[in-house]
N, C-alpha and C positions, 0 to 999 in steps of 0.2 A: 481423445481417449477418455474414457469414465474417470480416471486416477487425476484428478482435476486439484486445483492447488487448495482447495477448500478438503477436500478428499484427503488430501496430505496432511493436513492439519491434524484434521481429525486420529490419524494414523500416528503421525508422531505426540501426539496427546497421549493416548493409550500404551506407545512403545516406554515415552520417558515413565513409566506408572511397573514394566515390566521389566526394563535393562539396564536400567541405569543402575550400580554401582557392582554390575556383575564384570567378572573377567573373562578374554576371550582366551579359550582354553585351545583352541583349534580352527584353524583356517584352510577349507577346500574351494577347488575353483573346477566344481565336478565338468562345468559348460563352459567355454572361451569370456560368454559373456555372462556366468552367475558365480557367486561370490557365497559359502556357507560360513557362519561365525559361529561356531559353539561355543555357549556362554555359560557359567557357570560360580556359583558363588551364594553362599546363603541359603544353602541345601537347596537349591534349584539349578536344574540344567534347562539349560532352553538354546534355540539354534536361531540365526538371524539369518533366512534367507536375502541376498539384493540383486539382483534380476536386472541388465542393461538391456536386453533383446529388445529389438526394435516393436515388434507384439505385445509383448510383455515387462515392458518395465518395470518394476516394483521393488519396496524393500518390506516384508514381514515377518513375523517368526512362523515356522515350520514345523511339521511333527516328523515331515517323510526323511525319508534318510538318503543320503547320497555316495554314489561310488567317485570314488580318485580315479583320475587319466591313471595310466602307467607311469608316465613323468610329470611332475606339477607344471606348470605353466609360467614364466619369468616373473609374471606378476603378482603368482599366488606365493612364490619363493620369498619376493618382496616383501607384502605382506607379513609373512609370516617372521620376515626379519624385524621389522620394526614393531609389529603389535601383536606378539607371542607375549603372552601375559597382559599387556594391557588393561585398563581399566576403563570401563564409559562411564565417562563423569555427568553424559548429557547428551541430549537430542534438540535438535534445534531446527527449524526451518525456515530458510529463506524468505521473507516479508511476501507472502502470494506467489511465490512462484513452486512448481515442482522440483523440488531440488531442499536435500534437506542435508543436516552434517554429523556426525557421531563425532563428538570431543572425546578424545581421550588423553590417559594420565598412562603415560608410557615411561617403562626405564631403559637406555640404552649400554651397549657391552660393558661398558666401565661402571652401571649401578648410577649413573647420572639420571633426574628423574629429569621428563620431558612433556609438551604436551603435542600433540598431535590432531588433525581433524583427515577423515574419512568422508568424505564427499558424495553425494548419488543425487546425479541431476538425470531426472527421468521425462528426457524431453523424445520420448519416441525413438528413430533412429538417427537423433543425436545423443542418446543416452549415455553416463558415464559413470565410472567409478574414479573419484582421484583422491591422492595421499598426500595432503600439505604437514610440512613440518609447521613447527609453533610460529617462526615468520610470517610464515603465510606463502614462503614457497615451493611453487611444485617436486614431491619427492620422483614422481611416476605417477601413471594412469591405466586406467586400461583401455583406452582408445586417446592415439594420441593425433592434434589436431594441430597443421602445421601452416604458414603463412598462404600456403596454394591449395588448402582447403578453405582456409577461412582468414580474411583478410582482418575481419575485425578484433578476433576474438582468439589468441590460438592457446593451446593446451599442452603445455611441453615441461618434458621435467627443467629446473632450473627457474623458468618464469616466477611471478609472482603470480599466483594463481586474482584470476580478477572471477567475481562473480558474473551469471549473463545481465545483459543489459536490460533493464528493466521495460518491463510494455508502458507502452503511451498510452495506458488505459486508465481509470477510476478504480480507487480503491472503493467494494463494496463497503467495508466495515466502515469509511468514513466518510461515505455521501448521506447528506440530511434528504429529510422528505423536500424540504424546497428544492433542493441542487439535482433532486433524481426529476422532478417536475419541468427545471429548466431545461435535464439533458432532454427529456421525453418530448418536450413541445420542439426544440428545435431538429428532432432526427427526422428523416426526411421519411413525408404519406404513403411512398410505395412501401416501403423497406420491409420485410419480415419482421415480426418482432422480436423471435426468438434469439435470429441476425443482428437487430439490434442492441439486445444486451450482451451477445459475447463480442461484439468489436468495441462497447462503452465501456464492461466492467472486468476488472483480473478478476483471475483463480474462479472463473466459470466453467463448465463445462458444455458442450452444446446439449446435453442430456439434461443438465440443470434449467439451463434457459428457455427452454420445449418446455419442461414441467414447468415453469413460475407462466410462461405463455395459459397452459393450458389451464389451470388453476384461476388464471383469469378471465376469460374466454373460453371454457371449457372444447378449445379446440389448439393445436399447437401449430398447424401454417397458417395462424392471422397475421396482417398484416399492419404497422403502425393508425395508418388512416381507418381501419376497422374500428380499433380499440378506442379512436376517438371521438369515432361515429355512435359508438357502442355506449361510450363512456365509461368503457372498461379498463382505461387507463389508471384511474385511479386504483380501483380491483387487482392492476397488476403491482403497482407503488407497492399495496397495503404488501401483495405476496411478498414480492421483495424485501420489505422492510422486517416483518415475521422470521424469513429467512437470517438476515443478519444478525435479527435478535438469539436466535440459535445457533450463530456461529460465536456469537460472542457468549454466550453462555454454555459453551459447549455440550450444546445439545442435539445430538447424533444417533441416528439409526442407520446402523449395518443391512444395506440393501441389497439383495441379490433376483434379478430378474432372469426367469426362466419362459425360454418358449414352446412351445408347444410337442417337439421332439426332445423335452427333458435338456435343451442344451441351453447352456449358461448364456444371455445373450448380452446383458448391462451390469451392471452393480454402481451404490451410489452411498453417501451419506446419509441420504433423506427418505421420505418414502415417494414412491415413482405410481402418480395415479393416471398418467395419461394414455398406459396401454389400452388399459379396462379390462376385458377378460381374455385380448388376445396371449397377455404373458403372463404366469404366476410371478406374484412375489413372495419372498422369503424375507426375514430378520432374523438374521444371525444374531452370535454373542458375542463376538468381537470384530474388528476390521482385519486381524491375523487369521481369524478363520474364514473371513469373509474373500479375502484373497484369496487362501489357500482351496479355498471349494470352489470357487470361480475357475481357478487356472487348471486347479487338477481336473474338474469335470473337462471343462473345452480338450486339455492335450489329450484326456482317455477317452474323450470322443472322435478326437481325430486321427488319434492311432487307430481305431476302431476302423473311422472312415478308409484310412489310409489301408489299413489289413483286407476291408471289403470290397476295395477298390477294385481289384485284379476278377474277384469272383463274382460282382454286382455287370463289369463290362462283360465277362465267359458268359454270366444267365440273359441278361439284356440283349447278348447279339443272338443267344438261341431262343428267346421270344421272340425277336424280329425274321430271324429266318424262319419260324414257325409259323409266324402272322402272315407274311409274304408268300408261303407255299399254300395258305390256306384260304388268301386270295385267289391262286392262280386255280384250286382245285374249285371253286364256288364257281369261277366262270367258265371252266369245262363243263361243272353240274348242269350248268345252265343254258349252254350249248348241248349239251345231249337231253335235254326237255325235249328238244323237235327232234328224237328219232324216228317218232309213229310217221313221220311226213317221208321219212326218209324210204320207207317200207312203202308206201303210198307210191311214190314215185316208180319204184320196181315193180310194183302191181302194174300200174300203167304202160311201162318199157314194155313189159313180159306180155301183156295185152294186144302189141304192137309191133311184135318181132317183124310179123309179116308186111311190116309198113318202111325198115330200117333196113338198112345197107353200113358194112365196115365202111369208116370213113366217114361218117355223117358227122360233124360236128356239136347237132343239137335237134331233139322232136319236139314239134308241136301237134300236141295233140289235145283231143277235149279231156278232162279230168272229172273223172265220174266220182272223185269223193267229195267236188266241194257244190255247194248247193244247188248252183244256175247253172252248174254243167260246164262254165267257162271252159277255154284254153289256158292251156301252159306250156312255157318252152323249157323241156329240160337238159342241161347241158350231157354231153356224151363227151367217150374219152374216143379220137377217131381213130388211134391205135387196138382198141377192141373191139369182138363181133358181136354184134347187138344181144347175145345172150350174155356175153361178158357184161358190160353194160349193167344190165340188169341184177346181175349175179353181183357188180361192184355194191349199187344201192341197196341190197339186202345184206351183204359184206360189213357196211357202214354202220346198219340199221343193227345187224346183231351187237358189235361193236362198241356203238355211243351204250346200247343194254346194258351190256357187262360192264360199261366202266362208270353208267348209273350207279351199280351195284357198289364196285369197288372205290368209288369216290366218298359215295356217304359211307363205308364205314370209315374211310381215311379220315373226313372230315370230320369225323364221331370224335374220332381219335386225337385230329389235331385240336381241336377244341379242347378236349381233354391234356395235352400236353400243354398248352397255352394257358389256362387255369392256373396248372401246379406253377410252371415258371411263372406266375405269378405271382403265388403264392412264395417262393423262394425270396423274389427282389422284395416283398412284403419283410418276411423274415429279416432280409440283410438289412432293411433299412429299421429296423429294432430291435437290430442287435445290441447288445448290453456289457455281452462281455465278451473278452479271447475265445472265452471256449466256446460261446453262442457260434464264434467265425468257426472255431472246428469242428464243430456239429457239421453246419453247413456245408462246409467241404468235403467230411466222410459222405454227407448224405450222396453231393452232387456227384464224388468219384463214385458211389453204390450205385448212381442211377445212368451213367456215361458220361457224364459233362465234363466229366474231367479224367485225366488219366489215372490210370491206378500207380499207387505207389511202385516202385521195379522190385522186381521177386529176387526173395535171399537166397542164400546159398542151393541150399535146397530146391531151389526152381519153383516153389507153394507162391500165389498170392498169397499178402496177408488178408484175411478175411474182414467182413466187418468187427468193429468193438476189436480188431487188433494194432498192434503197432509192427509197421514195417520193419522186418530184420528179429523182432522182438520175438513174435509168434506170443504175445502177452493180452490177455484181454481191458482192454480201458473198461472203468465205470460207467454203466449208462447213467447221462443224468437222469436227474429225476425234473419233472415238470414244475411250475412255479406254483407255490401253495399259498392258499390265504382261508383268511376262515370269514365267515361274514355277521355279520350285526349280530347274527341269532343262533351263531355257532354251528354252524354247518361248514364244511372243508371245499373248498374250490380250489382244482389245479387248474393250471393254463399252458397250455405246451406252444414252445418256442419257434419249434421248425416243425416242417413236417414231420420227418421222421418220428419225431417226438409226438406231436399229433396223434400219427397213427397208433403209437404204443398206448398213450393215453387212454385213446376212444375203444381202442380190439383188445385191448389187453389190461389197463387197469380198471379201467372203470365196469359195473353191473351195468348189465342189462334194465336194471328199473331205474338206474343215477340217470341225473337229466344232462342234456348234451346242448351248446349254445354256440352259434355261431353268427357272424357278421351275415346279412343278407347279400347273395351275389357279390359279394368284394373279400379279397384275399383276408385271411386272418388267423387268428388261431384259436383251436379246438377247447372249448372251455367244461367244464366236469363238474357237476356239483354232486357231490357223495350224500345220498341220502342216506343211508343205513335203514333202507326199509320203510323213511316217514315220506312225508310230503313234502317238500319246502315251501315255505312261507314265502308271502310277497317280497318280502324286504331282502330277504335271498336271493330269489330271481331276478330281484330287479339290479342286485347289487353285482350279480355272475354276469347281466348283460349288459352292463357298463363295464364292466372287467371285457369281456366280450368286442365290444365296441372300440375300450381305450388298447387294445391288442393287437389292433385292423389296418387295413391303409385308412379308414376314416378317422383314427384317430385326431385330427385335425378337425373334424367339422364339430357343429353344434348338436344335432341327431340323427341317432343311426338306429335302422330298422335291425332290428334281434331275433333271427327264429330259435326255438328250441324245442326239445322232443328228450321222450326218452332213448335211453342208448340203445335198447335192443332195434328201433327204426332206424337206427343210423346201420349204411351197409355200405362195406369197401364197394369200387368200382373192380366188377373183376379185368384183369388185367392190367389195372390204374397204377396212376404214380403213385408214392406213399403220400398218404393224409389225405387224397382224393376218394368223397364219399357221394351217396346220394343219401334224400333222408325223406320220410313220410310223416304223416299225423301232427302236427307240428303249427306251431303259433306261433305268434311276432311280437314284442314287447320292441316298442321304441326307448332307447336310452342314451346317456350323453356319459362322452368318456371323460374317464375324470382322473388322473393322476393322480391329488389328491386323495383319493378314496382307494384307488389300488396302495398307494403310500402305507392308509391307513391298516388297510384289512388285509393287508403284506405284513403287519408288525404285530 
């Protein structure tokens, strides 16, 4: 995990700077495995989140608030028994390991003063919270760890709490340039290198050890024998060394690395150069905010995930059963291409009457429509009279005609329905917020996909923009606004639905109108008030444009735009489904960054 023992440092660095001589006013245990401390003392309130989840371990301060169970938990009771007022005299951490301790100055029922440690070893899912008294033994835990889980090591109240057992690894802070030269020449030619320094040195992370690799070798799967080839061992020593120098001087940058769907994906102490432009990074202002934006973004992405989940499978299987029906109707299209031949054949039968008898099987006869006059044998039904026959092949021929007809406009149409639910799973997959999913939802119950809410009392659907039972109109939202370099206003609408409001309905006929070339996305507006807009406008609507799209992800995306009065609904179309004329292409690259900016 990123939260690496160097990481810990750094963290408890900063913690002893902000809690140490506050009192713990208040103790929740809102999750089985998270612990909230509110601290308080010296006109300052502040909360100490500590986190055992196996994802998530961590301990920082917090700004979010937290709901109580119904009944506290045995060990938040605890807790609250022994370090209701308490004082932290101190923060400390374990020599390189993850695992760090809160001293405190406690007084017990009688006003006897005491001293106690708070424990939080954040080893993934062996994570723990435990409560030693001043002996050093165990009060309680919150995960208790008994001879037949762990032979070596176990965790039980009553014990003497023992710390974990140290790694058989090298302390970085105290290997010289000789002694890192000696490990380096004798690790073995194949081995990764990155490999190599997290099985040689503690409190690494394999994130840290990838960046000192690529730092030296400007790539991060080389291998030992490379680097020696290379001569880049040294190059990597010097990294390494540099490093240290900044652990021991506590010098630390709050890293946050983002990928390209906005989602949180590393965070580190350092700075992380070996993505390059596939992830942004960020520097924060503290390592408490740095956690807390790291973990809040990922769970409100996953809750996200998790909300769109149900409605991304409902649109995804009605793409696929759309795509598959519109297979099956291209190869009937295709099959009634040869009706003219079909008609052809009945010419010939009906040419022939006086040649066939009920019961013939099949005629051969010459074929006056194809060049050399050849023969042809054409199959007969022996249960009809050879004008039946005939009358079948023209039967066939009107037939495969009409459903010519009726095929392309199907096709027209499935096309057209396969676009929009495109456009939909586009949407879900950039969603942003709750409401973005209940946008989505009204849209899809508006348009069938989904059931409609059950009718109230009164037997009425609720209509759009209501709420079931309510008979109450919801707020439409409004579209995302930004303004660009040169002060011009640019919305961007979310879903279709919104789209469409956008494009028919807020925006002028002379405001310019931007969308992704042939790939889903959304309907972008630039409000001219009558001028022109400038390059740096357009160019900056069609990277908004671009960063709004499934291409979101790539390097350049083709941009058409036009004015709004060329953009025209599809009649009969899904919502946001347009065509558009007169219209040009600006290539541009999405940029998050810059929607960031001209967002604020």
């Amino acid at each position: 995990m990123p939260l690496d023992a160097v990481f810990l440092t750094a963290l408890t660095t900063e913690l002893s700077d902000r809690i140490v001589r506050l009192k713990i006013d208040k103790i929740q245990q809102p999750e089985g495995d998270q612990i909230v401390l509110s601290l308080r003392g010296y006109g300052q309130s502040r909360r100490l989140l500590i986190s055992a989840g196996t994802g998530d371990a961590r301990v920082h301060l917090t700004e979010a608030s937290f709901d109580n169970p119904p009944a506290p938990p045995m060990f938040c009771m605890l807790l609250r028994k022994h370090l209701g007022g308490a004082k932290i005299a101190g923060i400390v951490q374990q020599p390189l390991e993850r695992a760090c301790e809160l001293q405190l100055d406690c007084t017990d029922a009688l006003g006897t003063p005491s001293q106690k440690r708070l424990i939080v070893e954040l080893m993934g899912r062996y994570s723990n919270v435990i409560l030693v008294d001043g002996d050093g033994r165990i009060i309680d835990c919150l995960r208790r760890v008994d001879a037949s889980m762990s032979e070596k090591r176990q965790v039980l109240p009553g014990l003497f709490y023992r710390p974990m057992p140290p790694q058989d690894k090298h302390s970085p802070l105290d290997t010289s340039e000789a002694e890192w030269t000696r490990l380096f020449n004798a690790a073995s030619a194949e081995q990764a290198a990155d490999k190599w320094l997290l099985d040689t040195f503690a409190g690494l992370s394999p994130l840290v050890c990838r960046e000192l690799v690529f730092r030296a070798s400007g790539e991060t799967d080389t291998r030992v024998a490379m680097l020696r080839q290379a001569d880049d061992g040294a190059a990597m020593q010097s990294a390494f060394m540099r490093l240290t120098a900044d652990i021991r001087t506590g010098k630390y940058t709050p890293t946050l690395l983002v990928d390209g769907d906005g989602r949180p994906s590393e965070f580190s102490f350092m700075d992380i150069l070996q993505y390059g432009d596939r992830r942004t990074s960020e520097q924060l202002e503290s390592f408490s905010v740095l956690l807390e934006t790291y973990y809040t973004r990922r769970f409100a992405l996953e809750r996200l995930r998790q909300r769109s989940q149900s409605l991304t499978k409902t649109v995804r299987n009605a793409h696929d059963r759309v795509r598959r029906k519109l297979e099956n109707q291209r190869r009937e299209l295709s099959a009634a291409a040869d009706r003219e031949r079909l008609r052809e054949l009945g010419d010939i039968l009906t040419a022939n009457l006086h040649a066939m008898q009920k019961g013939q099987p099949s005629l051969t006869s010459a074929d006056f429509y194809s060049d050399d006059g050849r023969d042809v044998t054409i199959k007969l039904d022996p249960k009809l009279t050879p004008q039946q026959n005939a009358a079948k092949y023209y039967k066939d021929y009107t037939k495969a005609k009409n459903a010519e007809v009726y095929l392309t406009e199907q096709i027209t149409a499935g096309e057209q329905e396969l676009d929009y639910l495109a456009n939909v799973l586009d949407a879900l997959a950039r969603a942003e917020s709750e409401r973005d999913i209940t946008d989505i939802r009204a849209e899809l119950t508006e348009t069938g996909y989904l059931k409609a809410p059950k009718s109230d009392k009164s037997g009425k659907q609720p209509g759009r923009g209501q709420k079931a039972g309510r008979g109450k109109k919801t707020q439409e939202t409004a579209p995302m606004m930004f303004t660009s370099g040169t002060g011009f206003e640019i919305a961007v609408g979310r879903n279709n639905i919104e789209n469409e409001r956008l494009t028919h309905k807020l925006a002028h006929k002379t405001d310019v109108w931007l969308h992704a070339q042939k790939i889903p996305g959304s309907h972008v507006i630039v409000f001219t008030r009558g001028e022109t807009p400038d390059d740096e406008t357009l160019s900056e609507a069609a990277s908004l444009a671009a960063y709004y799209s499934q291409a979101r992800g790539s390097g350049k995306v083709a941009v058409d735009f036009t004015s709004v009065k060329n953009v025209k609904k599809i009649p009969g179309g899904r919502p946001g489904m347009v065509t558009y004329t007169d219209y040009k292409t600006i290539v541009a690259e999405p940029s998050e960054s810059l929607a960031e900016r001209l967002k604020g």
